[in-house]
C-alpha positions as CSV (number, residue, x, y, z in Angstrom):
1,X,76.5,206.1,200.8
2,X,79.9,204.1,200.9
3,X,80.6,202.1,197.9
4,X,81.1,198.6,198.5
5,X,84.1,196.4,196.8
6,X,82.7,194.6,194.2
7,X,85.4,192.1,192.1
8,X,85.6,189.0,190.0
9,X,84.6,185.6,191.5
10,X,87.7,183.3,191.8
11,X,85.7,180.4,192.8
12,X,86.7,181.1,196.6
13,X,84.1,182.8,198.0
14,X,84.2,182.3,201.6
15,X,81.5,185.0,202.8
16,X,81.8,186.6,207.0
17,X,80.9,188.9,208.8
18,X,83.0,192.3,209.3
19,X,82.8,195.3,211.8
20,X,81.9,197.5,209.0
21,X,78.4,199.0,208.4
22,X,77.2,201.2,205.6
23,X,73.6,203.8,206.5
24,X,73.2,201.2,209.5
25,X,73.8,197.8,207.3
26,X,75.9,195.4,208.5
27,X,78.8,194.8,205.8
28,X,79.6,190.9,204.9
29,X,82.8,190.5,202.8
30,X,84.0,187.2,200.8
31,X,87.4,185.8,201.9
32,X,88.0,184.9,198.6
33,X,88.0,188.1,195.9
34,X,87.4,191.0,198.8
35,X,83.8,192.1,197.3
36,X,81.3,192.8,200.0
37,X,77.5,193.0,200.5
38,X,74.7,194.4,202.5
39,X,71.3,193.3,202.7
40,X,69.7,195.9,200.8
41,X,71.7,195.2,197.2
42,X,69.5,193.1,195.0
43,X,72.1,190.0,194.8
44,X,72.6,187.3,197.0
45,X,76.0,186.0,197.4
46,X,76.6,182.2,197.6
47,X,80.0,180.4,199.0
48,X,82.3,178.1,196.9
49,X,80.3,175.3,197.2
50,X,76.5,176.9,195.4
51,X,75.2,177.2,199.1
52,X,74.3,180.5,200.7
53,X,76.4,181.1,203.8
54,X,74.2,181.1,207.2
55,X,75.4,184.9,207.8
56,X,74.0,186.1,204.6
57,X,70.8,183.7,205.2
58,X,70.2,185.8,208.2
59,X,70.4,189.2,206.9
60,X,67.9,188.3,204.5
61,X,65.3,187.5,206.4
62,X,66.0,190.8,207.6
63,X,65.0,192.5,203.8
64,X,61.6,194.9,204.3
């Protein structure tokens, strides 16, 4: 398995989408510090503001 990016929160998370995938997961990657995050680590990232971003909302629904 690929390690993802993983670095300090600047208070400009921003999270998207990307092209990437890591065993089949789509990768989602914050604008603001570069970490990224698939739906099977056991975090949840949230934007700037304290909400959860609609792209992360729907990977996890997507959690077995």
């Amino acid at each position: 398995m690929s390690k993802l990016a993983i670095h300090p929160c600047r208070s400009l998370c921003a999270w998207q989408e990307t092209r990437a995938e890591i065993d089949g997961l789509p990768v989602l990657a914050c604008r603001g510090c570069g970490s990224q995050w698939i739906r099977s680590e056991g975090w949840t990232p949230i934007d700037h503001t304290g909400r959860i971003p609609d792209c992360v909302r729907a990977e996890l629904v997507k959690r077995s």
